[in-house]
N, CA, C and O atoms as a Tinker XYZ file with bonds, in Angstrom:
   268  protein
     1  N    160.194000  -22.714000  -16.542000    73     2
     2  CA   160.618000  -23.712000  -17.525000    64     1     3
     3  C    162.084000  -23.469000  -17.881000    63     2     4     5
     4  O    162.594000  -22.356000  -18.004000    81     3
     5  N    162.672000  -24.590000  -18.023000    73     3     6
     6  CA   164.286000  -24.842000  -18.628000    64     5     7
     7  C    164.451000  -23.951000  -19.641000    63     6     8     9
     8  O    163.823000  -24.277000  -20.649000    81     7
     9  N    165.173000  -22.775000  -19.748000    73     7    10
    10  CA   165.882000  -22.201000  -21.299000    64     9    11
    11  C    166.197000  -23.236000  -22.507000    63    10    12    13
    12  O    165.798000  -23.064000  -23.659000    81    11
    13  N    166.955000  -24.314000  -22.078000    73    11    14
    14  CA   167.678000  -24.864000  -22.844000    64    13    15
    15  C    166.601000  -26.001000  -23.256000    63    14    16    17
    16  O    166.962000  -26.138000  -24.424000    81    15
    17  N    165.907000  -26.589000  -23.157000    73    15    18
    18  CA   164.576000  -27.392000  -22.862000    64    17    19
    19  C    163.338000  -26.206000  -24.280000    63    18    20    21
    20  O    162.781000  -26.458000  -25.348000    81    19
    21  N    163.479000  -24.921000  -23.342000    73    19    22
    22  CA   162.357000  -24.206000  -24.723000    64    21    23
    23  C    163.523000  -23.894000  -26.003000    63    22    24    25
    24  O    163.043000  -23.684000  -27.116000    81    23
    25  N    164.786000  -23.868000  -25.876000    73    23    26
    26  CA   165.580000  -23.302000  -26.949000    64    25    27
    27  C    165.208000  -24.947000  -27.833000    63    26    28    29
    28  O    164.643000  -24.784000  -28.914000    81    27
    29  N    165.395000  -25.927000  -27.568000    73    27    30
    30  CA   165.810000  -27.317000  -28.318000    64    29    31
    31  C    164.229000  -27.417000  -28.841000    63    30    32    33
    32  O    163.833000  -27.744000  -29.960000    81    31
    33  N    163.459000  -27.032000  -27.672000    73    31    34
    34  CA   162.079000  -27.043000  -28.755000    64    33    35
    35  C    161.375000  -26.247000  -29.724000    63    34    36    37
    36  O    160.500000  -26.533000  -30.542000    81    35
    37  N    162.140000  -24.873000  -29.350000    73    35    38
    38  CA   162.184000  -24.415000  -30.843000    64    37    39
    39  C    162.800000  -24.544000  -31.839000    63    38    40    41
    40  O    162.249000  -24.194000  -32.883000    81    39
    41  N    164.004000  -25.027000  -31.882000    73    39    42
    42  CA   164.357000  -25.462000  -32.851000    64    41    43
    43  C    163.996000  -27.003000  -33.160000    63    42    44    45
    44  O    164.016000  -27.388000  -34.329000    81    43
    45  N    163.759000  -27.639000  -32.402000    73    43    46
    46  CA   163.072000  -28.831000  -33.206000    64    45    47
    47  C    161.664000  -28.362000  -34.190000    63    46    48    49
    48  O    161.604000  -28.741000  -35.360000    81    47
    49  N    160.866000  -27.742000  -33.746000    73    47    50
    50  CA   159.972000  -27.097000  -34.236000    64    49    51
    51  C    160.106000  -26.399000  -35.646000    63    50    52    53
    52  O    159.458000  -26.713000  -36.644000    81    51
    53  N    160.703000  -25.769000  -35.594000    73    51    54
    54  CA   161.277000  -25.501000  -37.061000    64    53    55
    55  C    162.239000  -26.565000  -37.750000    63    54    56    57
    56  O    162.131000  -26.731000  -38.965000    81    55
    57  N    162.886000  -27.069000  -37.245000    73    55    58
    58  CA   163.540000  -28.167000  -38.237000    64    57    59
    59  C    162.258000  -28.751000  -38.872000    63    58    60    61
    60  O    161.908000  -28.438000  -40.011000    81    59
    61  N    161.549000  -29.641000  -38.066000    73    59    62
    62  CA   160.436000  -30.532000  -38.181000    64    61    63
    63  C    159.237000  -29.665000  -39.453000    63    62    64    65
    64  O    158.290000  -30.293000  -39.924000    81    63
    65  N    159.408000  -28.776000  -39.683000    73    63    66
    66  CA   158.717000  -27.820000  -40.292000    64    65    67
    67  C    158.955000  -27.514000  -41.746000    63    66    68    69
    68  O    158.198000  -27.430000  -42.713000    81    67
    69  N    160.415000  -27.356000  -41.567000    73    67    70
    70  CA   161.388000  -27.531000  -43.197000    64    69    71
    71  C    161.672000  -28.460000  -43.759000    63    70    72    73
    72  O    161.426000  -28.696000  -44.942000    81    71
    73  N    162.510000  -29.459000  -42.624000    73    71    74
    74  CA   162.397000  -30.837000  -43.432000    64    73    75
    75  C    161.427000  -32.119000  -42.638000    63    74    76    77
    76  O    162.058000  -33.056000  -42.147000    81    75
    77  N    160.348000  -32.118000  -42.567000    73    75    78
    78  CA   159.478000  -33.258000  -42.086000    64    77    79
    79  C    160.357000  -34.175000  -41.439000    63    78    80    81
    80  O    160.571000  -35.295000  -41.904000    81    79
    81  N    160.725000  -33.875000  -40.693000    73    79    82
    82  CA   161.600000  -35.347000  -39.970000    64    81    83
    83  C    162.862000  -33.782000  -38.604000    63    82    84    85
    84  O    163.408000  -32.694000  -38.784000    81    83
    85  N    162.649000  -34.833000  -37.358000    73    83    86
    86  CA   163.040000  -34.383000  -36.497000    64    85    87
    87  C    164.802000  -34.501000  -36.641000    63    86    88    89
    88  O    165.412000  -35.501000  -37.019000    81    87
    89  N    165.369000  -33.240000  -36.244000    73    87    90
    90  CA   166.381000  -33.420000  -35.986000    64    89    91
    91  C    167.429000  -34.277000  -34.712000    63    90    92    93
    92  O    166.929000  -34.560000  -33.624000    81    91
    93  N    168.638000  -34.558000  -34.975000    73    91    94
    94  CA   169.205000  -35.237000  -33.720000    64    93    95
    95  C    170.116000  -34.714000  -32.717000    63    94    96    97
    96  O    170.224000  -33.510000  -32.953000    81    95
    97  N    170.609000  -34.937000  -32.016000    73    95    98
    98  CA   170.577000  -33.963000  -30.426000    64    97    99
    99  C    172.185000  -33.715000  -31.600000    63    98   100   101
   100  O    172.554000  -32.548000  -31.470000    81    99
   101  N    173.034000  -34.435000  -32.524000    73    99   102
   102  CA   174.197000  -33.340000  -33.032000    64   101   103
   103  C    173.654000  -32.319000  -33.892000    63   102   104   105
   104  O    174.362000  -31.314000  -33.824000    81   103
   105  N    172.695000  -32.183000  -34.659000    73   103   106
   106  CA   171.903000  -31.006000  -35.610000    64   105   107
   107  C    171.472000  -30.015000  -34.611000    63   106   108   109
   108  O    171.735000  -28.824000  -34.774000    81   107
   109  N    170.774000  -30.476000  -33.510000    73   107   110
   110  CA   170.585000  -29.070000  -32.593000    64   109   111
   111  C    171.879000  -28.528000  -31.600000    63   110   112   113
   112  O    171.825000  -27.339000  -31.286000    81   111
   113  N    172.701000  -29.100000  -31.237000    73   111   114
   114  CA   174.012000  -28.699000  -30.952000    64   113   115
   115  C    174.765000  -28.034000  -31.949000    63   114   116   117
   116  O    175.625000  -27.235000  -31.577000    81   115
   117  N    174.595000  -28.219000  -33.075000    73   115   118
   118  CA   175.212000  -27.127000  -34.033000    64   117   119
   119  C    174.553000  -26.128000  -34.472000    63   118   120   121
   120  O    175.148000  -25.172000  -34.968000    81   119
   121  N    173.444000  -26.158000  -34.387000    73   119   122
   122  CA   172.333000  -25.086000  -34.698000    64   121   123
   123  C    172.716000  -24.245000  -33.498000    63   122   124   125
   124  O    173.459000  -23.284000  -33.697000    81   123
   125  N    172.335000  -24.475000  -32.412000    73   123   126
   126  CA   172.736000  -24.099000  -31.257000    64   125   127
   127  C    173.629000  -22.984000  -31.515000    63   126   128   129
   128  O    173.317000  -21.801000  -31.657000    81   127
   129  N    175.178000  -23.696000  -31.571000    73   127   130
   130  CA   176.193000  -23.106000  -31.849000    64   129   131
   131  C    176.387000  -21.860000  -32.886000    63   130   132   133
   132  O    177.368000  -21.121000  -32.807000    81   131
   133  N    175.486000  -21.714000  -33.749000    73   131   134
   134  CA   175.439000  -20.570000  -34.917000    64   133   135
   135  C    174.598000  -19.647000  -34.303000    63   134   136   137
   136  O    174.657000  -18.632000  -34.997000    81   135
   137  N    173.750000  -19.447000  -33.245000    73   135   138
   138  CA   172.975000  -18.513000  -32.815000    64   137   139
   139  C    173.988000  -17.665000  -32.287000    63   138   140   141
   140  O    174.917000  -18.001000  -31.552000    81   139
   141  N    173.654000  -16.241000  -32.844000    73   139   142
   142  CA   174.377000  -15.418000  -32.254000    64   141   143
   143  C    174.373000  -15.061000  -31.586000    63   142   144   145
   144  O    173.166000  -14.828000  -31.541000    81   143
   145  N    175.032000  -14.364000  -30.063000    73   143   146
   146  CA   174.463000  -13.773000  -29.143000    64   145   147
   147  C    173.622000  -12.968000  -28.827000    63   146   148   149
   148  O    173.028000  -12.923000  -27.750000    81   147
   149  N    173.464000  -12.047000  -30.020000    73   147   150
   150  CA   172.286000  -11.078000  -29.491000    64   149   151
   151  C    171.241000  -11.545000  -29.566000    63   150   152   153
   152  O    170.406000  -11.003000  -28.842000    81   151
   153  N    170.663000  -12.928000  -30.572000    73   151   154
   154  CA   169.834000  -13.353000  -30.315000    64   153   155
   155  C    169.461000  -14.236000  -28.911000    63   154   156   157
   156  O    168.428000  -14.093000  -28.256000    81   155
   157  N    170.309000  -14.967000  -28.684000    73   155   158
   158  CA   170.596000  -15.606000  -27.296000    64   157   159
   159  C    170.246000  -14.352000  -26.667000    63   158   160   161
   160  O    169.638000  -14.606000  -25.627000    81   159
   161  N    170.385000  -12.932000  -26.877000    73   159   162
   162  CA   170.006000  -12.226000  -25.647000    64   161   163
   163  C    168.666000  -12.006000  -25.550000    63   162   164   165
   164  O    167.971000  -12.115000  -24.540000    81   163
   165  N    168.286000  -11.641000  -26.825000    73   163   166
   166  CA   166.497000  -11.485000  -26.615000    64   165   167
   167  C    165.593000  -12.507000  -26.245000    63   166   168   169
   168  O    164.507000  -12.309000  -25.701000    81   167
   169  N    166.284000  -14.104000  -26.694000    73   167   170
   170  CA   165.853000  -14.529000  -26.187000    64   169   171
   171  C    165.947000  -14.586000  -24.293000    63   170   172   173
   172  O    165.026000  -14.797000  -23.503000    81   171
   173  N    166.765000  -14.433000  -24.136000    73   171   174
   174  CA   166.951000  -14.139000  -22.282000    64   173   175
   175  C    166.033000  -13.447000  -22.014000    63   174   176   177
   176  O    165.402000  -13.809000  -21.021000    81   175
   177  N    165.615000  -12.373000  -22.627000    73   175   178
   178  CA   164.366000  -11.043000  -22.285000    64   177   179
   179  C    163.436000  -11.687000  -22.328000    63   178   180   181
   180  O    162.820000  -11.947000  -21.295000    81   179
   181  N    162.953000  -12.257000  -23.832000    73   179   182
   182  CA   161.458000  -12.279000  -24.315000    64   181   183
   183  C    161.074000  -13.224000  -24.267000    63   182   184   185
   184  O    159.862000  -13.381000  -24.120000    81   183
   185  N    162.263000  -14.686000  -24.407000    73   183   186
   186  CA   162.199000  -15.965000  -24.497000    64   185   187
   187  C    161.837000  -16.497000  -25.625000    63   186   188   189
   188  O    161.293000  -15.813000  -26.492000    81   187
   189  N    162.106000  -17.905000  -25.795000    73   187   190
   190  CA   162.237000  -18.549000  -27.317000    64   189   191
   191  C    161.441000  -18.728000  -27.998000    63   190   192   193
   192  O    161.642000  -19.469000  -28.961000    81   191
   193  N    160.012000  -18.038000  -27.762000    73   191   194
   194  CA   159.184000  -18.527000  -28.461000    64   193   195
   195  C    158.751000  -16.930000  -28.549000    63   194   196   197
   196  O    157.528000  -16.825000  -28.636000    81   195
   197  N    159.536000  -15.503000  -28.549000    73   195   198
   198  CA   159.363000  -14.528000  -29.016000    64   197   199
   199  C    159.267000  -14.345000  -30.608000    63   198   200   201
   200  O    160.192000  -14.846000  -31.247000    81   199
   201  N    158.222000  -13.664000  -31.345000    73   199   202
   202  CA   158.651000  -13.741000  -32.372000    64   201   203
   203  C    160.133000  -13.503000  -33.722000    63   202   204   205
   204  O    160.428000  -14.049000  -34.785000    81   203
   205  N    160.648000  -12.503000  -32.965000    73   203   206
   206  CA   161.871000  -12.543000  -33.370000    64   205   207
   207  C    162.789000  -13.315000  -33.086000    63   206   208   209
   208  O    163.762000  -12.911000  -33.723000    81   207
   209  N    163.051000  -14.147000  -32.535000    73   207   210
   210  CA   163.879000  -15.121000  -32.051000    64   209   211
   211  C    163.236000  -16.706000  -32.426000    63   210   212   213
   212  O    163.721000  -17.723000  -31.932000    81   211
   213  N    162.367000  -16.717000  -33.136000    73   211   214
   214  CA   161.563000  -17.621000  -33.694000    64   213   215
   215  C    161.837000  -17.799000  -35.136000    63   214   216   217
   216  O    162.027000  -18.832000  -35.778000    81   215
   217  N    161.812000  -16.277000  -35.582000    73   215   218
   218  CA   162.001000  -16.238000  -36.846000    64   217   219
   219  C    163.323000  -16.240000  -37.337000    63   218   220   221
   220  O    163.544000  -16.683000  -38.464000    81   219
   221  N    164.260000  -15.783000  -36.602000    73   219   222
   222  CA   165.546000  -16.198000  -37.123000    64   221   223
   223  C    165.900000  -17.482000  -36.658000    63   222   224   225
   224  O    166.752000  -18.049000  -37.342000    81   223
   225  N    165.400000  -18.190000  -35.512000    73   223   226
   226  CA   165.658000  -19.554000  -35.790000    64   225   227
   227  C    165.266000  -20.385000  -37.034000    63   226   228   229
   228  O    165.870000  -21.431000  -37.272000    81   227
   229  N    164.358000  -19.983000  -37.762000    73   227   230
   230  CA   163.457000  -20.975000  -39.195000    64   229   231
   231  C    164.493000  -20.146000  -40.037000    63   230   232   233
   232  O    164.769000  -20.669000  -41.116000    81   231
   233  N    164.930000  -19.319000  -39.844000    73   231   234
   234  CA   165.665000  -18.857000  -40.880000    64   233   235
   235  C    167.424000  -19.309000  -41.386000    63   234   236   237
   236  O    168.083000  -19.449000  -42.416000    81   235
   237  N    167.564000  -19.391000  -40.085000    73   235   238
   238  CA   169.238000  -19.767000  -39.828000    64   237   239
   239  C    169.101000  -21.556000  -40.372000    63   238   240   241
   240  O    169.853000  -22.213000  -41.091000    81   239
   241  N    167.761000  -21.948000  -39.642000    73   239   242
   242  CA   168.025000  -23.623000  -40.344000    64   241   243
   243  C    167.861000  -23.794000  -41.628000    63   242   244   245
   244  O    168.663000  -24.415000  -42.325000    81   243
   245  N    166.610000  -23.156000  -42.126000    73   243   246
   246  CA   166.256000  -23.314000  -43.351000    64   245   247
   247  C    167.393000  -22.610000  -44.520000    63   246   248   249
   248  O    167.262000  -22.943000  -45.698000    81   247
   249  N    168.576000  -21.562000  -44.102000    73   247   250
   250  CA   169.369000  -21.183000  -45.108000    64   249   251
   251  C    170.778000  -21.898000  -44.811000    63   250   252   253
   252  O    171.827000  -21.609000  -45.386000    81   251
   253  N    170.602000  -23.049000  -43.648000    73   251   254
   254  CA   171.674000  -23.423000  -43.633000    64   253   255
   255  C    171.671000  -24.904000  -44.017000    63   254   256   257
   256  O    172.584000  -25.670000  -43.708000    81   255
   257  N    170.786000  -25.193000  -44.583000    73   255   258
   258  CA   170.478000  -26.443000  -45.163000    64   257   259
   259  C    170.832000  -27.930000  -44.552000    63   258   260   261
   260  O    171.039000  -28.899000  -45.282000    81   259
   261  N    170.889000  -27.999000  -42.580000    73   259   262
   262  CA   170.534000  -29.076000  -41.990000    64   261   263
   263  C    169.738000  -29.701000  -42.960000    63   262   264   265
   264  O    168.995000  -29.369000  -43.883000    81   263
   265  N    170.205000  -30.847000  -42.363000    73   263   266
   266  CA   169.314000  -32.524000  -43.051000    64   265   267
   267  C    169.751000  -33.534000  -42.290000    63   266   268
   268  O    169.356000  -34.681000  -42.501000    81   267
């Protein structure tokens, strides 16, 4: 499966979670953009639906107050 394909669906997943309503392909391009690399790295290892890389995705959206 596509990286970039499971990365957009985890974060749709959590957007959709915080604020009931899906985000749009510019909200996940900037979300995107704030992931730090080391997470980008574990996800490379463990992949995006690892729990740590899960949880700082709900975290990074939800304290960064997308809408």
């Amino acid at each position: 499966m596509d990286g970039t394909w499971e990365l957009k669906d985890q974060i749709r997943s959590s957007y959709i979670d915080i604020n009931n309503i899906a985000p749009d392909e510019a909200q996940i391009t900037a979300i995107i953009n704030l992931i730090p690399d080391r997470i980008k790295d574990l996800a490379d290892e463990w992949g995006w639906d690892d729990t740590e890389v899960r949880d700082f995705i709900y975290v990074l959206i939800r304290d960064s107050k997308f809408e």
